[in-house]
PQR file of N, CA, C, O and H, with PARSE charges and radii, in Angstrom:
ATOM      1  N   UNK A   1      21.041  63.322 -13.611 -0.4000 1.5000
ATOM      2  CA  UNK A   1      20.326  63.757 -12.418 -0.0000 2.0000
ATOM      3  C   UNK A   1      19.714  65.125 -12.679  0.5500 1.7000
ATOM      4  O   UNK A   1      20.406  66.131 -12.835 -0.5500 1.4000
ATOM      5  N   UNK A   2      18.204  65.114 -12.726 -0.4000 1.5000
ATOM      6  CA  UNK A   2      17.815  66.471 -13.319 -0.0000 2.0000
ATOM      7  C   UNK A   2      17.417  67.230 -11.756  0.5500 1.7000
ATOM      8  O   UNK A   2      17.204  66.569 -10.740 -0.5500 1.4000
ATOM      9  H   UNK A   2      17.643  64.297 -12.599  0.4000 1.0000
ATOM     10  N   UNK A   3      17.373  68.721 -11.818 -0.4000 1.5000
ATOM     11  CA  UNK A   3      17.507  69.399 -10.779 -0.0000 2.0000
ATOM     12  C   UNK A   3      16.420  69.733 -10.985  0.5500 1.7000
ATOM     13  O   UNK A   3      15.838  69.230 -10.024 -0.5500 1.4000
ATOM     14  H   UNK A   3      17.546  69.258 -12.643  0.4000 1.0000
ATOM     15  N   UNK A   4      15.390  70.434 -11.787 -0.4000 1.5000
ATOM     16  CA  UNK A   4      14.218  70.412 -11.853 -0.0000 2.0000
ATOM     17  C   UNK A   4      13.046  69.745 -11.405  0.5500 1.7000
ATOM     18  O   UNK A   4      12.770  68.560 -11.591 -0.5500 1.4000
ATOM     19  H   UNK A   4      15.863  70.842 -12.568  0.4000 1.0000
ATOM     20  N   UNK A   5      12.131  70.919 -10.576 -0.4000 1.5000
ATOM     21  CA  UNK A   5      11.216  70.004 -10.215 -0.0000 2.0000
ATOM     22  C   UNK A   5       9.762  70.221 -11.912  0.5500 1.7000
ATOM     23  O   UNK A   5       9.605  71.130 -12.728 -0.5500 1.4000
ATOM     24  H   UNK A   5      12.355  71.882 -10.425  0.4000 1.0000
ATOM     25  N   UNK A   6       9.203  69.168 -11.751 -0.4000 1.5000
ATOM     26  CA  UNK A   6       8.310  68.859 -13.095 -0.0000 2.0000
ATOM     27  C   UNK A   6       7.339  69.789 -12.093  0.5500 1.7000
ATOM     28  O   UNK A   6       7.667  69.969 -10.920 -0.5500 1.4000
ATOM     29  H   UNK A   6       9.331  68.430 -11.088  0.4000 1.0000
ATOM     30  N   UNK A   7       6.333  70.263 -12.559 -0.4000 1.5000
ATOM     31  CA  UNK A   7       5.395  71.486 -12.826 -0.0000 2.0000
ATOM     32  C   UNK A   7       4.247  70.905 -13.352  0.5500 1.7000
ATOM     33  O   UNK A   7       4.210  70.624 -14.550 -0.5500 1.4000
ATOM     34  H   UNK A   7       6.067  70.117 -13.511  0.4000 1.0000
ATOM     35  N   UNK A   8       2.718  70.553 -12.159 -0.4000 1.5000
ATOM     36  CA  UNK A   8       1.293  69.969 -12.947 -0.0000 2.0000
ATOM     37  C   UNK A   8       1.306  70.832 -14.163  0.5500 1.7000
ATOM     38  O   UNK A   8       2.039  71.796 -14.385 -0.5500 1.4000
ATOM     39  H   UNK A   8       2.748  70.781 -11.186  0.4000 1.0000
ATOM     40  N   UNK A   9       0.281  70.274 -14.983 -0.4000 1.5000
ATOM     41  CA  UNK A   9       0.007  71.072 -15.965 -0.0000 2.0000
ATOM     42  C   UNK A   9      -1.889  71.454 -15.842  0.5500 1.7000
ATOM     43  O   UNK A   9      -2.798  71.798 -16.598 -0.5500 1.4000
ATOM     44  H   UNK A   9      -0.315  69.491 -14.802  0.4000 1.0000
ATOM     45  N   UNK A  10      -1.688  71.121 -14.377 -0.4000 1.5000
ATOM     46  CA  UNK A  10      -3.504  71.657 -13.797 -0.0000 2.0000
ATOM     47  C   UNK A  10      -3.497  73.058 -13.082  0.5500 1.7000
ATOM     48  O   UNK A  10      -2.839  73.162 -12.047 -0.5500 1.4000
ATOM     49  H   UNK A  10      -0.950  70.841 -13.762  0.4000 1.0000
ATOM     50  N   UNK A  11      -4.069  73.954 -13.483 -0.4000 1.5000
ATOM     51  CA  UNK A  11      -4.669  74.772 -12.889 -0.0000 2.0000
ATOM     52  C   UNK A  11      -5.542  74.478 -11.452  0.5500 1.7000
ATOM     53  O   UNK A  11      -6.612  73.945 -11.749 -0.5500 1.4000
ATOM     54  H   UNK A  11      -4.604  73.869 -14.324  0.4000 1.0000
ATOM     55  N   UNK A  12      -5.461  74.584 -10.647 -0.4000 1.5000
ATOM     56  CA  UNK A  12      -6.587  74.452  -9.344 -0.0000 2.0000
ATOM     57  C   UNK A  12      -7.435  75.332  -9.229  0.5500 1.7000
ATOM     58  O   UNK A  12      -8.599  75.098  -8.905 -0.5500 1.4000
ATOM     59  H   UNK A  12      -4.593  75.017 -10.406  0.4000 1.0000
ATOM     60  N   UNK A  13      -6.869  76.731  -9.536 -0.4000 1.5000
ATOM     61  CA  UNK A  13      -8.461  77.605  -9.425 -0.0000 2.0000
ATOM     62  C   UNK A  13      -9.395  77.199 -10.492  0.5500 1.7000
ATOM     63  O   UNK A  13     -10.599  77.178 -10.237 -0.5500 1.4000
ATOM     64  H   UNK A  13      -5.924  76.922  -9.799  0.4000 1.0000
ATOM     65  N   UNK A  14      -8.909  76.833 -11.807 -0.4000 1.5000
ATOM     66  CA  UNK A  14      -9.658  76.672 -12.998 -0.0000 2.0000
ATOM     67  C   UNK A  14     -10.702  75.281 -12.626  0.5500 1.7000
ATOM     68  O   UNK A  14     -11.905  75.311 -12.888 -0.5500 1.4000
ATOM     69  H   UNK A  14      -7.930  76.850 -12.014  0.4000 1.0000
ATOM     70  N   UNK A  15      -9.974  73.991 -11.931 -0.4000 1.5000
ATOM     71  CA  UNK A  15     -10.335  73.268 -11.073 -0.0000 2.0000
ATOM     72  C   UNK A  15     -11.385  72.939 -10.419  0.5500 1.7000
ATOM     73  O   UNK A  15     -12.215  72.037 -10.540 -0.5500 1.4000
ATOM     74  H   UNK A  15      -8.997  73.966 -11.719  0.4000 1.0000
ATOM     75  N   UNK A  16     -11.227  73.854  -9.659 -0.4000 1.5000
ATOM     76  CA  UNK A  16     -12.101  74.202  -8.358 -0.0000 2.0000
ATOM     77  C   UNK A  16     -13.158  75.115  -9.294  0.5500 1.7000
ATOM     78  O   UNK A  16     -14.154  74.416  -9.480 -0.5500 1.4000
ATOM     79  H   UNK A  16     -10.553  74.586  -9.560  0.4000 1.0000
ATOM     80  N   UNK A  17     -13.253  75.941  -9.710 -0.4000 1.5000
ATOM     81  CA  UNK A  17     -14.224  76.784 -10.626 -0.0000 2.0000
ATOM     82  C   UNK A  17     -15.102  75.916 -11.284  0.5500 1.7000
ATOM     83  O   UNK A  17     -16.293  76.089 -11.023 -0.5500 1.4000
ATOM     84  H   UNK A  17     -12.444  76.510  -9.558  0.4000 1.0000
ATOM     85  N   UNK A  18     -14.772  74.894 -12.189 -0.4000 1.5000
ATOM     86  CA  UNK A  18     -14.942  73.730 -13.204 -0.0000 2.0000
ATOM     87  C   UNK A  18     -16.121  73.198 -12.205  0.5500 1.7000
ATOM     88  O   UNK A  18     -17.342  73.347 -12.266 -0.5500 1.4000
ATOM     89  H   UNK A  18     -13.805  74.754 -12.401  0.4000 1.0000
ATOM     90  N   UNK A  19     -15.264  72.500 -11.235 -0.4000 1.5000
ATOM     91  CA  UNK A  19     -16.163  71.472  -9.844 -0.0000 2.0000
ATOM     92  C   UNK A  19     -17.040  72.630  -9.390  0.5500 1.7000
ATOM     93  O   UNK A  19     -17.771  72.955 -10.326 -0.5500 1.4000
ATOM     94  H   UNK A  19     -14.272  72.378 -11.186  0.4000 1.0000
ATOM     95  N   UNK A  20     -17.186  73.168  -8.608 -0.4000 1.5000
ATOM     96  CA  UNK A  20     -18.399  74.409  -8.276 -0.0000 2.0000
ATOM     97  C   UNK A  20     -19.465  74.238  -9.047  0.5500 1.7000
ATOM     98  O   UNK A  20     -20.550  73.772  -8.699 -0.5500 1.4000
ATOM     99  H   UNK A  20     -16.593  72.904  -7.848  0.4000 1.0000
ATOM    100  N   UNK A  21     -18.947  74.863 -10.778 -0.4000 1.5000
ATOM    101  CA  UNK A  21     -19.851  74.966 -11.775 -0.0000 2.0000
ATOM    102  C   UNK A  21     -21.163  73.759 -12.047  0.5500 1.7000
ATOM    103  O   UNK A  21     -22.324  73.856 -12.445 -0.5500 1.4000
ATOM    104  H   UNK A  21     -18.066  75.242 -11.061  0.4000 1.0000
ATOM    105  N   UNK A  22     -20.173  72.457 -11.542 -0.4000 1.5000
ATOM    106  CA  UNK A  22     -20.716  71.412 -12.321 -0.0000 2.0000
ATOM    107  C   UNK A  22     -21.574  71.165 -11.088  0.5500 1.7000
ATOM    108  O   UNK A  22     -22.798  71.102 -11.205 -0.5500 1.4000
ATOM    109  H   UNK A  22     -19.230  72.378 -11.218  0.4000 1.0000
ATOM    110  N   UNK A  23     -21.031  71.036 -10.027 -0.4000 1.5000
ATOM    111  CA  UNK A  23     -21.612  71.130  -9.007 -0.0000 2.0000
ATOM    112  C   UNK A  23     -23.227  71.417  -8.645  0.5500 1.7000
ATOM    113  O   UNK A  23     -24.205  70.803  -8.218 -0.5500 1.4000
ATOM    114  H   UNK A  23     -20.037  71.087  -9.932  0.4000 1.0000
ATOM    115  N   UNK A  24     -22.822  72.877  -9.139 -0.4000 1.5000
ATOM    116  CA  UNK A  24     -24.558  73.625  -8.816 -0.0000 2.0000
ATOM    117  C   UNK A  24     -25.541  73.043  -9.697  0.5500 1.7000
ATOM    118  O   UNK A  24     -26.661  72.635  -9.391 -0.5500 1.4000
ATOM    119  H   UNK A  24     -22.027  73.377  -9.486  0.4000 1.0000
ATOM    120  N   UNK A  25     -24.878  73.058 -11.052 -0.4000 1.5000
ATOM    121  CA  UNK A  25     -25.424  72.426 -12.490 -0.0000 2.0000
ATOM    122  C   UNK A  25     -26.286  71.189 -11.882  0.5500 1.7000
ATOM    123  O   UNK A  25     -27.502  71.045 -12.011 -0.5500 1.4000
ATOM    124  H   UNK A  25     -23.968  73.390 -11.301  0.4000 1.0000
ATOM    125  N   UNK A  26     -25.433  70.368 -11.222 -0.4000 1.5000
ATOM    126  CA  UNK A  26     -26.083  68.489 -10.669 -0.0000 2.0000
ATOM    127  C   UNK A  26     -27.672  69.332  -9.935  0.5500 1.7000
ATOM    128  O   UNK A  26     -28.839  69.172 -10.294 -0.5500 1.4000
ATOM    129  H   UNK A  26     -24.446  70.485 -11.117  0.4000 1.0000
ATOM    130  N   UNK A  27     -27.093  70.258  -8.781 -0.4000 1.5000
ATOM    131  CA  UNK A  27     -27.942  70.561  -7.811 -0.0000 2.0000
ATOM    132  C   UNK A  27     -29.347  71.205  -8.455  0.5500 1.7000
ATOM    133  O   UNK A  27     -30.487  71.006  -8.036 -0.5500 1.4000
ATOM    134  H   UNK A  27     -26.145  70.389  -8.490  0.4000 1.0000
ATOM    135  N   UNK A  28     -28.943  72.037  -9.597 -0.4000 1.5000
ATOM    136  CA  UNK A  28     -30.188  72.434 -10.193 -0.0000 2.0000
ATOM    137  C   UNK A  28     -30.759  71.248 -10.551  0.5500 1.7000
ATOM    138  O   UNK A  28     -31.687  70.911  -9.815 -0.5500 1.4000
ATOM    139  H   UNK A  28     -28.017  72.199  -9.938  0.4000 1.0000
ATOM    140  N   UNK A  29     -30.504  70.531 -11.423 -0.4000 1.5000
ATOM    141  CA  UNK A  29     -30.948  69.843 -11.904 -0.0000 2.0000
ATOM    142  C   UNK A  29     -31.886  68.782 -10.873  0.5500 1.7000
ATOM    143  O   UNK A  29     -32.880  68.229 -11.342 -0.5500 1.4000
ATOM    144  H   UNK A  29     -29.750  70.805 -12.020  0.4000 1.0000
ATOM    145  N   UNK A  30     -31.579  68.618  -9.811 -0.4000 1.5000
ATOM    146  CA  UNK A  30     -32.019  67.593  -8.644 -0.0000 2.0000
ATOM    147  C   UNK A  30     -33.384  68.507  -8.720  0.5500 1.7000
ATOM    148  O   UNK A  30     -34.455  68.011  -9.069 -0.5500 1.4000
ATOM    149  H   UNK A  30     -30.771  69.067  -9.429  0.4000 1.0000
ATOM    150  N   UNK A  31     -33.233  69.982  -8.334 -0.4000 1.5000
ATOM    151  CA  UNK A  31     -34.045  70.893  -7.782 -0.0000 2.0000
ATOM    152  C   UNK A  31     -34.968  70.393  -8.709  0.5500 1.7000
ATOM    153  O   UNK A  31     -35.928  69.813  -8.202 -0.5500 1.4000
ATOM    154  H   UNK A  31     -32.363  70.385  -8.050  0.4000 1.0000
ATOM    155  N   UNK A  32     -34.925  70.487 -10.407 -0.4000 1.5000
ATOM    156  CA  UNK A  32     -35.962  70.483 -11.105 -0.0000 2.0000
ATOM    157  C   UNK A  32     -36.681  69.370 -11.360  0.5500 1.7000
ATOM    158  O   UNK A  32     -37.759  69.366 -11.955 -0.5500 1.4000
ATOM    159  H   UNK A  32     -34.145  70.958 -10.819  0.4000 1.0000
ATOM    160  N   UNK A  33     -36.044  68.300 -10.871 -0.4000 1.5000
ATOM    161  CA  UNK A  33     -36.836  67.070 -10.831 -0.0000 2.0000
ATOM    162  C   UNK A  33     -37.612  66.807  -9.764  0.5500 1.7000
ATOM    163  O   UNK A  33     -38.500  65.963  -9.882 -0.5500 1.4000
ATOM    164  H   UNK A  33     -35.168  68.303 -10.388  0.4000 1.0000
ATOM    165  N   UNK A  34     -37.446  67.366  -8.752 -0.4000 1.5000
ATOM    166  CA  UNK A  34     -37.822  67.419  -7.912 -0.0000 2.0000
ATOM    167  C   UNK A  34     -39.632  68.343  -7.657  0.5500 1.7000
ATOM    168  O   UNK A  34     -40.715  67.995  -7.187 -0.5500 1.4000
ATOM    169  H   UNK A  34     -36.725  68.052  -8.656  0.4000 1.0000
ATOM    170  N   UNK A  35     -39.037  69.690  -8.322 -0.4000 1.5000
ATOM    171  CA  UNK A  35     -40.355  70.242  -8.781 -0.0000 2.0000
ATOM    172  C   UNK A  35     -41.546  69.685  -9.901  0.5500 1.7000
ATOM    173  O   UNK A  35     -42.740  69.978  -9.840 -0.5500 1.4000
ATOM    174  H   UNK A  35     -38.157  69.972  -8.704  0.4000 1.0000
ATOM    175  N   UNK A  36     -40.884  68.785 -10.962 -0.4000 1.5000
ATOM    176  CA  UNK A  36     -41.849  68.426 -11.484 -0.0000 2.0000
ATOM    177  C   UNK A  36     -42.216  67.176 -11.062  0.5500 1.7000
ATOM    178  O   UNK A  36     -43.214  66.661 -11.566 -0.5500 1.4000
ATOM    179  H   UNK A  36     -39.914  68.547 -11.011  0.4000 1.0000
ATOM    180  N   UNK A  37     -41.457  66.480 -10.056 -0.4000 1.5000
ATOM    181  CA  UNK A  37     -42.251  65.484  -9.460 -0.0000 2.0000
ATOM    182  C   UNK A  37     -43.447  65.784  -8.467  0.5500 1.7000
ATOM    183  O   UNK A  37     -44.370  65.018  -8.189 -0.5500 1.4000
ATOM    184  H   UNK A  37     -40.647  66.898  -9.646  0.4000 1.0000
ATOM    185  N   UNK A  38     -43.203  67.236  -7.931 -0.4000 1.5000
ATOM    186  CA  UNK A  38     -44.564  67.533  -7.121 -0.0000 2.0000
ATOM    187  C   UNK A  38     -45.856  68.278  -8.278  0.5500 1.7000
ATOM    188  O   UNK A  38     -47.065  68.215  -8.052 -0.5500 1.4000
ATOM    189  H   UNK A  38     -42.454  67.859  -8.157  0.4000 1.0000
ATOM    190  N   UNK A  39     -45.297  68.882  -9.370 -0.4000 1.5000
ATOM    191  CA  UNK A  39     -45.934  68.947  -9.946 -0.0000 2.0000
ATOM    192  C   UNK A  39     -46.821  68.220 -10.774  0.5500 1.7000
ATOM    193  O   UNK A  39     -47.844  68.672 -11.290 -0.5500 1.4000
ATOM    194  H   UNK A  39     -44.315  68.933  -9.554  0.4000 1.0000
ATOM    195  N   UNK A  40     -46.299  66.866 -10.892 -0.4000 1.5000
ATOM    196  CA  UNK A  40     -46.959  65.671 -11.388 -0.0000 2.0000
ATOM    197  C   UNK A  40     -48.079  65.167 -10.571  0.5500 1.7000
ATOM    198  O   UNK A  40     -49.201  64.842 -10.959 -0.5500 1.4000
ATOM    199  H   UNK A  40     -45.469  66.499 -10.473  0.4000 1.0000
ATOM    200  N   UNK A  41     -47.383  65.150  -8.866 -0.4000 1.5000
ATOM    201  CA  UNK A  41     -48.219  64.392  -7.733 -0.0000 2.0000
ATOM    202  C   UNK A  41     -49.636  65.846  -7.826  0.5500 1.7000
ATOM    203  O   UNK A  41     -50.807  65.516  -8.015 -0.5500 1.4000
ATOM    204  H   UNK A  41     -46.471  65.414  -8.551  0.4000 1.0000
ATOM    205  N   UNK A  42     -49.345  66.942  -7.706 -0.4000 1.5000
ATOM    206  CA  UNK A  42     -50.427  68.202  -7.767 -0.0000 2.0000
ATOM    207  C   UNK A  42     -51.274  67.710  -9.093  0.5500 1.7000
ATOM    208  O   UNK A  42     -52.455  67.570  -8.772 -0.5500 1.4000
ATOM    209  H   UNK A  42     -48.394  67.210  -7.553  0.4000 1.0000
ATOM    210  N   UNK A  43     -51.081  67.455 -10.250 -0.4000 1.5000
ATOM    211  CA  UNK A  43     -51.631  67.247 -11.059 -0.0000 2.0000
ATOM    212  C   UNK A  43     -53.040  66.094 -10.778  0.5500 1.7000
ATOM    213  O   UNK A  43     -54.268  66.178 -10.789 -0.5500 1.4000
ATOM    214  H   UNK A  43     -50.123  67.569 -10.511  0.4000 1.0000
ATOM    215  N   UNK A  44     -52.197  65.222 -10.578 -0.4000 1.5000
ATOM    216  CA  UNK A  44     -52.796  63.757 -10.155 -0.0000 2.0000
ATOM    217  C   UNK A  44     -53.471  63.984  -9.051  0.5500 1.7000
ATOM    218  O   UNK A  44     -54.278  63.105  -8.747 -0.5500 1.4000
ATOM    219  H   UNK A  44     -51.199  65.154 -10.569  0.4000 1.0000
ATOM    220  N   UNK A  45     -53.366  65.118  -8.190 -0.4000 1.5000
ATOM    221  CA  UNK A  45     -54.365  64.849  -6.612 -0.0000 2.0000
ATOM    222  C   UNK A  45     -55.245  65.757  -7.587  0.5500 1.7000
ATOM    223  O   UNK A  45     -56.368  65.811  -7.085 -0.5500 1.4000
ATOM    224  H   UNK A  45     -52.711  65.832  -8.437  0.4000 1.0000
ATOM    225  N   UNK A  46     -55.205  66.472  -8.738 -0.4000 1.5000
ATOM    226  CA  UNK A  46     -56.236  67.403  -8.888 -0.0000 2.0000
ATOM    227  C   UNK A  46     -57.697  66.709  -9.825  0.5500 1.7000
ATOM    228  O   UNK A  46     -58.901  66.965  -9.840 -0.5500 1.4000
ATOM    229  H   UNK A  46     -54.293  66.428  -9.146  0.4000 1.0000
ATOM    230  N   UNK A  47     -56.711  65.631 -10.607 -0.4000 1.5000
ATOM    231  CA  UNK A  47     -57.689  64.876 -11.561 -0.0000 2.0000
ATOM    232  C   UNK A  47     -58.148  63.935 -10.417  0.5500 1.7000
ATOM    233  O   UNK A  47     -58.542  63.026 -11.148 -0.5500 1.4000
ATOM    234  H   UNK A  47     -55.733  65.423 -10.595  0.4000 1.0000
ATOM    235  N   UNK A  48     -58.310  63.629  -9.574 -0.4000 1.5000
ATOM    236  CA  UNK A  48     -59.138  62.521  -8.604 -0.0000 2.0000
ATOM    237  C   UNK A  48     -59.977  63.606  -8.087  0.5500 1.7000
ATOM    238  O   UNK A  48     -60.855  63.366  -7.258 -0.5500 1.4000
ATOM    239  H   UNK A  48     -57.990  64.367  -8.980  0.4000 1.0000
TER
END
């Protein structure tokens, strides 16, 4: 009968820091597709 309690071997701030990071990372990335999709449509209204 062990008396010990077992101990994650996860960090949560490191965690939570990690998720944030990756987070914004997705969000930029949306942002920039996003800009060169209007930049594509600007392109294309400019050649007509």
């Amino acid at each position: 009968n062990s008396k010990y309690l077992e101990m994650s071997n996860v960090n949560l701030t490191d965690e939570f820091v990690n998720m944030i990071t990756t987070q914004r990372g997705y969000q930029a990335s949306g942002r920039a597709i996003t800009t060169s999709d209007q930049m594509l449509m600007e392109l294309l209204d400019i050649k007509r």
